[in-house]
BAZA-673873 format. One record per atom (N, C-alpha, C, CB): x, y, z. Coordinates in pm, whole numbers, plus 50000, padded with zeros to 5 digits. Atoms other than C-alpha are relative to their C-alpha. Glycine has a CB too. Layout:
% BAZA-673873
XYZ...
//
This chain:
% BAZA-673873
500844988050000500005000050000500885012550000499055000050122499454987850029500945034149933500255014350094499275002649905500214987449907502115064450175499545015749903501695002350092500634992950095500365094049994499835015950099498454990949943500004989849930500715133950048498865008049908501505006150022500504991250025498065157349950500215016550052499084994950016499244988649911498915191049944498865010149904502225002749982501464990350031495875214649936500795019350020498284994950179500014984249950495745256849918498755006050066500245009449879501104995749909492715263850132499404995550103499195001549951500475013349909491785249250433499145002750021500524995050114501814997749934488415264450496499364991049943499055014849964500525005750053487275243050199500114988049974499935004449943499105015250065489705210450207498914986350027501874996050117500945015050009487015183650335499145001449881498884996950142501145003050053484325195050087500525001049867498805008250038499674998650156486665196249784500954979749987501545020349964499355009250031488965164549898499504987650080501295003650012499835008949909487525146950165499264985149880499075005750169500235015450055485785123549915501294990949956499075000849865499245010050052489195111649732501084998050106500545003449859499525005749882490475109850091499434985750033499715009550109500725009649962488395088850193500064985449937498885005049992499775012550124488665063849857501354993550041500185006749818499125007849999491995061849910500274994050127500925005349950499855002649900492275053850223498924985650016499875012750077500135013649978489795026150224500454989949901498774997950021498645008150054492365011249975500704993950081500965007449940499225007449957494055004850227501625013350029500024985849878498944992749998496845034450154499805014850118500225003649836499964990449892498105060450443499935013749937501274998450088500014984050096497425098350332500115007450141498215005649881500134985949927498295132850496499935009749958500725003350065501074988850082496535160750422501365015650020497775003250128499204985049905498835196550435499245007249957501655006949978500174984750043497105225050428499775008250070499205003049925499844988449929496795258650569499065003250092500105009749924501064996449885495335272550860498165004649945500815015250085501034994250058491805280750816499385015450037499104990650019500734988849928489925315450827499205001650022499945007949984501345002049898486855312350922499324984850035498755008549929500195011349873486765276551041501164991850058499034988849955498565000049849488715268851332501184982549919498654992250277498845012350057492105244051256499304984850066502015003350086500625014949933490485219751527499194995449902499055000850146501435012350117487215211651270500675002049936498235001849937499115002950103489665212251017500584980650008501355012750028499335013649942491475183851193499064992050023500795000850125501185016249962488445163151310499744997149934498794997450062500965007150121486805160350990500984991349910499175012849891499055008950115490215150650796500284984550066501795008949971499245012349902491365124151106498944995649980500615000450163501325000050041487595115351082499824987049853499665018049955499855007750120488415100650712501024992750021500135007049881498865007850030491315086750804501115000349963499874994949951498684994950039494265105950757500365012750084500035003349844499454985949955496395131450902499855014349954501134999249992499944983550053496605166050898500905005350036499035009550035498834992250014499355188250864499935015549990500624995349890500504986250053498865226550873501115007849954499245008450106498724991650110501205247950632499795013750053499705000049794500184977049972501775286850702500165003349861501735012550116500814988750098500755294050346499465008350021499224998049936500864982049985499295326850302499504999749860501265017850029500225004650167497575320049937500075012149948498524992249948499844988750059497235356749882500885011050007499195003750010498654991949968500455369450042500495002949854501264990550097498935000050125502825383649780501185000850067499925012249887498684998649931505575383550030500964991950007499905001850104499205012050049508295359349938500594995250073500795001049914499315007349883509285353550299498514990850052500785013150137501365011249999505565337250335500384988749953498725003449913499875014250110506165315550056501294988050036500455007149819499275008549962509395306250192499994990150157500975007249979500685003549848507725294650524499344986849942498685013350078500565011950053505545271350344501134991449928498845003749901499185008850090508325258450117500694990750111501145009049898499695002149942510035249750430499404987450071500155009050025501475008349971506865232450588500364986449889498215011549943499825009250080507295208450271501144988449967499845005949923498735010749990510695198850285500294994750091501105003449978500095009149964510225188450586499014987250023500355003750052501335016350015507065167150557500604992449912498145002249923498715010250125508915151350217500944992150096501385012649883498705005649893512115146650477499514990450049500575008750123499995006249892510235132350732498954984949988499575011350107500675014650050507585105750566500474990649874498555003149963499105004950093509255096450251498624995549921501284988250052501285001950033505985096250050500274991749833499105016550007500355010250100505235069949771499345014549873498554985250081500004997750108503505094149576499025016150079499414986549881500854984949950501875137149637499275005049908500875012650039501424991750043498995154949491500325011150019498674998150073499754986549986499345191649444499185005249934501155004649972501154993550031496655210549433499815014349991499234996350076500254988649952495585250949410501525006049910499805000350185498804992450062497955276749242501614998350085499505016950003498834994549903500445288449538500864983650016499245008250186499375018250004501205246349622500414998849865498714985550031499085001850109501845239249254500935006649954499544998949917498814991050034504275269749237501144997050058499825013050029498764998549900506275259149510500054982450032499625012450167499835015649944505475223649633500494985749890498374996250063499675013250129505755201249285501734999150026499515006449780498555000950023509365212549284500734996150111500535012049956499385008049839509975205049662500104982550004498685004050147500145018649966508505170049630501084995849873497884990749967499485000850096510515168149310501794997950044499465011949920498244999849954514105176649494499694990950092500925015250070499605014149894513135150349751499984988949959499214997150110499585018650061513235119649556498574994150024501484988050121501365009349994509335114449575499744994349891498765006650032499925007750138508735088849287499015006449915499694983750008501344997650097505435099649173499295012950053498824986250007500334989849940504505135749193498935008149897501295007250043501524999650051500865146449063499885017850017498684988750120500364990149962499855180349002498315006149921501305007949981501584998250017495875193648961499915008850009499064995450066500274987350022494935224248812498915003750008500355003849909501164997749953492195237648993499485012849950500044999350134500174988150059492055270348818501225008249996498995006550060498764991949992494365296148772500725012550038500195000349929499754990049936493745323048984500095014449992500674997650024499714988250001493325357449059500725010249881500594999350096499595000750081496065366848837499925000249821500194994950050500654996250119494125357648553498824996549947500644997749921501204999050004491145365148593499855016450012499364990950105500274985450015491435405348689500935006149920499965007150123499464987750113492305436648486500925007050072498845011549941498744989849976494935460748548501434995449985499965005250142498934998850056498455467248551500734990550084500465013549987499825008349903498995450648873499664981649991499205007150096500195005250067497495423848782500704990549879499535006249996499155001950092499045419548457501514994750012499965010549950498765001449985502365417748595499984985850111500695014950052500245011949912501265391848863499704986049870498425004150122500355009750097500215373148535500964994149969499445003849895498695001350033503495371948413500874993850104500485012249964499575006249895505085359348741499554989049954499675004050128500705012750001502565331048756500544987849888498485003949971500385007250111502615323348400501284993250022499645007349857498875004849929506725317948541500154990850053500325005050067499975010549927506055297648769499094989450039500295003750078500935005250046503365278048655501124992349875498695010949967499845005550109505325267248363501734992250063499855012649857498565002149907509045262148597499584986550104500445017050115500405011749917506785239248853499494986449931498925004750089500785013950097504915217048579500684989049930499255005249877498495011350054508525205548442499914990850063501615003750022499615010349910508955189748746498654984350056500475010950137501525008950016505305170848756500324990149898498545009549941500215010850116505035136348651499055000149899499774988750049501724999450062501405142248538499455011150048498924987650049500744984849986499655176648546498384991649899501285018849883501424999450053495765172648550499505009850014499164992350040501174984050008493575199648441498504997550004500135009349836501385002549975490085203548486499225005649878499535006450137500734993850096489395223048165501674998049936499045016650032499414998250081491255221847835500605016549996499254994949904499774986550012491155261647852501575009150030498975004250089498405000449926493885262248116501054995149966500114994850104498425009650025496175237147986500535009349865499724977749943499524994250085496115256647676500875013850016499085000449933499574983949931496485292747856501564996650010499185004850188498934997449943499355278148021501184994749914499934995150129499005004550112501205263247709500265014149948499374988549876499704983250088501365301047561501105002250144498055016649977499004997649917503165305247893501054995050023499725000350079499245007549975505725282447858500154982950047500305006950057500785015649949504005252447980499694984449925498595003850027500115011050164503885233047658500434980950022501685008049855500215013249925503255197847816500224987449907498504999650061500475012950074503355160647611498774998150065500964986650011501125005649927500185145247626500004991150071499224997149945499425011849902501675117247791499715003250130501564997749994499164993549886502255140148065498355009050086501645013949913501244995649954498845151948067498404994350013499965009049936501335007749998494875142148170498945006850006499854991750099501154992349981491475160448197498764994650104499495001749863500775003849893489355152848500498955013550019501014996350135501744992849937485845164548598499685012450074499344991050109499624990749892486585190148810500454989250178498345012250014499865012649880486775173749208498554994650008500535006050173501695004850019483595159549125499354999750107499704986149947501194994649920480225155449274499494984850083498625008049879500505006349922478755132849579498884993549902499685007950121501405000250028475645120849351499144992350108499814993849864501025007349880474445098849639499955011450088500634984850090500394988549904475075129849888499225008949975500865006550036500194990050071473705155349617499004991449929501195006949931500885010950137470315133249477499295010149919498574986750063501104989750084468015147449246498745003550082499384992549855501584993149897465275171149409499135010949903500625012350177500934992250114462235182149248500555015549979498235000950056499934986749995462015218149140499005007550087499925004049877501454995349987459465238949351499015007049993499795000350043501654988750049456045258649274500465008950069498114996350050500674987049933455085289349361501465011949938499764997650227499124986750095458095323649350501464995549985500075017450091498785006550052460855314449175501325007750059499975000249833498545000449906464585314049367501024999849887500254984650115499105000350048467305324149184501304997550043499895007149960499205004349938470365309549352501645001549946499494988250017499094996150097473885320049329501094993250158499965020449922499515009549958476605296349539501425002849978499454989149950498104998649997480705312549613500435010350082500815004249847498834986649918483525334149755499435009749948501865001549965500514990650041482345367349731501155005349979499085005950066499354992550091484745377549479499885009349835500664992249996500504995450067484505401049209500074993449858500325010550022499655008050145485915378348936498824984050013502264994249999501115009649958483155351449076498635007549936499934998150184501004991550093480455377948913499245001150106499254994049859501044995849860478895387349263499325014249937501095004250184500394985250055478525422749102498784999049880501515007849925501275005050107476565409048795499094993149993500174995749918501345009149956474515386348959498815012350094500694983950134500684987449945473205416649179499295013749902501155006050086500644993550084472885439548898498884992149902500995006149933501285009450087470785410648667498525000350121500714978049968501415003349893468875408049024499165017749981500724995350232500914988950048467705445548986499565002649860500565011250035500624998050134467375441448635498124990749979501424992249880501115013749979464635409148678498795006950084500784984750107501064997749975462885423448932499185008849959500035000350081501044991550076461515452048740498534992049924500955007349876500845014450072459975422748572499114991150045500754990649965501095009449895458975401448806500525002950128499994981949980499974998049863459345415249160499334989050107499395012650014500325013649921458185380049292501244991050024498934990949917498845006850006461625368849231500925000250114500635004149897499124998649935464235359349474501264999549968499824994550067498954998550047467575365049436501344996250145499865015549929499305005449885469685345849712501654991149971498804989550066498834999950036473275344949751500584996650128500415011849934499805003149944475235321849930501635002850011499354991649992497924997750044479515329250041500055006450130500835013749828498934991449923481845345850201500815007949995500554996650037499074997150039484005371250184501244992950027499965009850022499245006849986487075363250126501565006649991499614991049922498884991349947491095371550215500495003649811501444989050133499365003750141491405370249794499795015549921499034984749909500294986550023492165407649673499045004449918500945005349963501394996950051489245407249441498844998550047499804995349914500845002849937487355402749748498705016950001500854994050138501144989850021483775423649745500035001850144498464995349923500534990549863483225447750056499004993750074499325014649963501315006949935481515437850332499205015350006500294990450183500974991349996480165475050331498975001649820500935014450056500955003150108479045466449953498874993050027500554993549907500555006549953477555434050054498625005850073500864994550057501484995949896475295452350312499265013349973500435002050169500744996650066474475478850090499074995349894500485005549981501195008450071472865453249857499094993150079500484989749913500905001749901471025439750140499445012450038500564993750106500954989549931469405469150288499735007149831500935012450153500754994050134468425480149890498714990550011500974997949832501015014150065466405443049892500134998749855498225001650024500085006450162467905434149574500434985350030501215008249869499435019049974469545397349709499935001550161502174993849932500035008349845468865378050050501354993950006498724986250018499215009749925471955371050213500254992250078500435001150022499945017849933472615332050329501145004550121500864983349852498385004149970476305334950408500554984250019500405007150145499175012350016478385307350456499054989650077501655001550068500245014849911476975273250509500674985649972498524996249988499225012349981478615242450579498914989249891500134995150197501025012950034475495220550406499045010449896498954991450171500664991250112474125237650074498574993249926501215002249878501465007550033471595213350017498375003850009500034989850081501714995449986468645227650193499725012749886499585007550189499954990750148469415260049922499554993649871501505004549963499905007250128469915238249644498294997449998501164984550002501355000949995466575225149766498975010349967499804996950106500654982449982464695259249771500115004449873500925012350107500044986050118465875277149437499464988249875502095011049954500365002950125464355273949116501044997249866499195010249976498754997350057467655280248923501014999250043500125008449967498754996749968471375280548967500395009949926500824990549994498904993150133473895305548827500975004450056499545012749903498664995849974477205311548866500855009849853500804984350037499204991550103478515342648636501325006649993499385008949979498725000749964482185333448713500915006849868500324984250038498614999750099485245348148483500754991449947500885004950042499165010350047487285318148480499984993750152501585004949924500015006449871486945289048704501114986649923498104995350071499555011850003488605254548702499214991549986500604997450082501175001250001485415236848737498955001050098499974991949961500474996749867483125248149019499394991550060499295009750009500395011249909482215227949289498575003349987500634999750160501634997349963478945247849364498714997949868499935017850052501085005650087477565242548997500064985549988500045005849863500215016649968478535204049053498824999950058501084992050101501095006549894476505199249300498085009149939500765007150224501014992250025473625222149145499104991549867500645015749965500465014250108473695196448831499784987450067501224995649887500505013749925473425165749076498965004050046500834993350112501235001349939470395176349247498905006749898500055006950147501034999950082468705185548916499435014449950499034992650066500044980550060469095229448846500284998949875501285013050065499024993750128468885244248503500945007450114499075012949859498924988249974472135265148531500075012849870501664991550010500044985450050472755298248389501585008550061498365008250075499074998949951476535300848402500485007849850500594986850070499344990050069479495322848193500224989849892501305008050071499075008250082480965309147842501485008550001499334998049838499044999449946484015309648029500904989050031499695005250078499295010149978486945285848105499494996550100501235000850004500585011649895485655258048330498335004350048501164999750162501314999649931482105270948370499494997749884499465012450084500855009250135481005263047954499704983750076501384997549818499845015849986482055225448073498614995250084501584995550095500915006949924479155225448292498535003549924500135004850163501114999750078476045231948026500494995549889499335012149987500195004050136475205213047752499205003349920499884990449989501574992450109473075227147453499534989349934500345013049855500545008150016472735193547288500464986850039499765001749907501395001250036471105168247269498925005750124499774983949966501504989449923469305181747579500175012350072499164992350124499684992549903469635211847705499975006250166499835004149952499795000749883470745218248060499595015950069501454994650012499924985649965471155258348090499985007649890501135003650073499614992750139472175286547891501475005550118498495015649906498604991349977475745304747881499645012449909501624991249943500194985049957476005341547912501194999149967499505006450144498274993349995479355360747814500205004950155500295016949877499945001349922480955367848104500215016450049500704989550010500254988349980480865404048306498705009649919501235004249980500644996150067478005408948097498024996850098500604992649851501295000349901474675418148395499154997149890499545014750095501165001750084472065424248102499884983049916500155013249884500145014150057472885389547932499284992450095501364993049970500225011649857472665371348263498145001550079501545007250167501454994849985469105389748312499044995549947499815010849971500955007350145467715380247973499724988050014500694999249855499845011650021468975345648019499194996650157501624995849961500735006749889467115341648372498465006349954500645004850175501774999950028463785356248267499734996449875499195014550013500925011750129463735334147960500034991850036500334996149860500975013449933463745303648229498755004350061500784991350127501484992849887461095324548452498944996649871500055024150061500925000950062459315323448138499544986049986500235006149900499965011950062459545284148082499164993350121501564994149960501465005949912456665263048215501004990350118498544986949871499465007949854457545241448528500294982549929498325000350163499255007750063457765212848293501274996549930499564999149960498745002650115460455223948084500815000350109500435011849862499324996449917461795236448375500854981350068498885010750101499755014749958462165199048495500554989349904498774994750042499565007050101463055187348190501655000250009499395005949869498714993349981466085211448168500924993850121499695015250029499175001849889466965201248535500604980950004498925005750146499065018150006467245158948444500985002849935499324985149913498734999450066469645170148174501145002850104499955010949889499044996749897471825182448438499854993450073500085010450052499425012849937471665153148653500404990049921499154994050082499815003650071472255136248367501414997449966499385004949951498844995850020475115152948288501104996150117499845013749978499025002749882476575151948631499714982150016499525011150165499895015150004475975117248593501544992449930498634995549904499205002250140478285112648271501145002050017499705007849888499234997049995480665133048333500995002550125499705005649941499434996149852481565144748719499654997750133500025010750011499815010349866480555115048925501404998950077499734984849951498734999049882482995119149206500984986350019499235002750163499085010250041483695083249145501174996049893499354993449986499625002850164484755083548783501495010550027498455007749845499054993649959486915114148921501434998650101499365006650029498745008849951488825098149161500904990749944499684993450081499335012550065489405067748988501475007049913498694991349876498604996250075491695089648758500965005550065499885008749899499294996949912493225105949024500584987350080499305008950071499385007949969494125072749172500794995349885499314992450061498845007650117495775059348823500765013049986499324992949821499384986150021497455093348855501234998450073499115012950056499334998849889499025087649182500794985750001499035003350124499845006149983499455053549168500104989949926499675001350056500325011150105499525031248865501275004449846497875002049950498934992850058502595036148612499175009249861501334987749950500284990850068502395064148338500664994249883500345013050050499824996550150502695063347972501665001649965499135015249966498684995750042506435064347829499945013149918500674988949919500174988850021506935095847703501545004149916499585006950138498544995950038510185095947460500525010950032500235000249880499624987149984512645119947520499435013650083500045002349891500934987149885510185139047815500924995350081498044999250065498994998749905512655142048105499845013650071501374998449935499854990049894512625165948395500905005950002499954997150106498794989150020514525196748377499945010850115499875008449847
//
């Protein structure tokens, strides 16, 4: 059996993104330890119970994901060489931007045999505008393309990215590369649930960041209700430490207007999911989002961006699931929810099997692991003349 390191960048979110392919592997039979960073708004202890819980350790890193301070980074790098040092791991997982910048190449100088890296999106970086920005792009695109050398196997979750990051230097064999589901979806935790009567719930499910389209989901919500002022417009998150984070004095000026009901953060999104008539997520660029996973397992049209990793989750044929919207674009995202408002409660149900459907097909949490275990653990493809540099 296999000693196995996962090495996450967020710990507020690490059970509900990894604990399933924790869990898999581990009743394999193989030992796993989890590293990742302190959490900010839930405490390190439930961090720790829920991972030990599955069956594996936990490790907490002094990452800072949104630091730019290069004595941060060297804190975490540190953190790594000695976990590497001190377990001698069969094979690591590297997950999240900041970890694949720094950690592939750590596990890489320690003589770990089999070192996995998973492109969960690509961050901040490039996703906002400016000059600042821009130049952070350029870093990344650096060290994004410097860490991936050292990766036995780089999985992406969208073609979009792998391509982005080949213009950056990144220019991969396919040998070397795989395409997975995003961290797929519970479908037994997440079943299909009717849609329900009466005033229709428009539901919107993330970090309250501005590249997440919090801003355009709020403006479509004052656009709609002119229309139909029966509508709800409910928005679930958090702010977050991620510099495109939205104001909490914004936030509570859109509340006290009554244009969106704020949830905030919940641990269990289900009873929501339950409740809205719709999903939508009018993200910039994702990796593939967890929250429209789970929105296609329990049976939502969606009403997401044609954007990297959020197209992947609507299909137009043979049945259609949602519609895609350009992305920063409120009035699209408006149109495109009061032409479901318009659609009878049948179609409406129609629309929503396609999307369990879909999440059937494609981003069963099983089907997702499985590749992540022949990732970690099962030999790779020869690859003439590919060699680590």
């Amino acid at each position: 059996m296999a000693h196995i390191c996962i090495v996450n960048g967020i710990g507020d979110t690490v059970v509900r993104f990894r604990g399933a392919l924790i869990a898999s592997l581990v009743r394999e039979g193989h030992t796993v330890v989890l590293s990742t960073p302190h959490g900010e708004e839930v405490s390190d202890a439930s961090i720790q119970a829920e991972v030990e819980a599955l069956g594996a350790a936990c490790s907490f890193s002094p990452l800072e994901r949104t630091s730019l301070n290069p004595r941060r980074d060297r804190l975490a790098i540190e953190h790594w060489r000695k976990l590497f040092a001190t377990h001698r791991f069969d094979a690591v997982l590297v997950t999240n931007p900041k970890p694949v910048f720094h950690a592939v190449r750590v596990a890489r100088a320690a003589g770990v045999p089999r070192v996995v890296a998973m492109i969960t999106g690509l961050g901040y970086a490039f996703t906002a505008r400016g000059f600042k920005p821009r130049i952070l792009r350029e870093i990344a695109g650096w060290l994004y393309a410097r860490a991936l050398r050292d990766a036995d196997l780089v999985l992406f979750q969208n073609q979009d990215d792998r391509c982005m990051l080949a213009t950056r230097g990144a220019d991969l064999p396919d040998a070397r590369c795989g395409e997975i589901g995003g961290s797929g979806v519970d479908l037994a935790a997440f079943p299909a649930m009717p849609i329900p009567l009466g005033a229709p719930t428009i539901l919107m499910v993330a970090r309250l960041l501005v590249d997440k389209g919090v801003r355009e989901f709020v403006e479509a919500a004052r656009i709609v209700k002119r229309a139909r002022a029966d509508a709800h417009f409910r928005l679930v998150g958090w702010i977050d430490s991620n510099p495109s984070a939205i104001s909490r004095a914004e936030l509570d000026a859109w509340v006290a207007e009554g244009i969106i009901e704020f949830v905030g953060r919940l641990d269990d999104v289900r009873p929501e999911l339950a409740k809205c008539t719709m999903f939508t997520l009018p993200s910039y660029r994702e990796g593939t989002p967890m929250s429209v996973l789970e929105a296609l397992a329990t049976g939502r049209p969606i009403i997401t961006t044609d954007a990297p990793g959020c197209r992947e989750t609507v299909q137009l044929k043979p049945s259609p699931n949602g519609i895609l919207v350009p992305a920063r674009n409120a009035q699209a995202l408006a149109d495109a929810i009061l032409l479901l408002l318009g659609r009878s409660a049948p179609d409406l149900a129609w629309m929503g099997a396609a999307s369990r459907a879909l999440a059937q097909e494609r981003f069963d949490v099983r089907k997702v692991n499985a590749t992540i275990h022949r990732a970690l653990l099962y030999p790779l493809p020869a690859a003439s003349g590919d060699e680590h540099t």
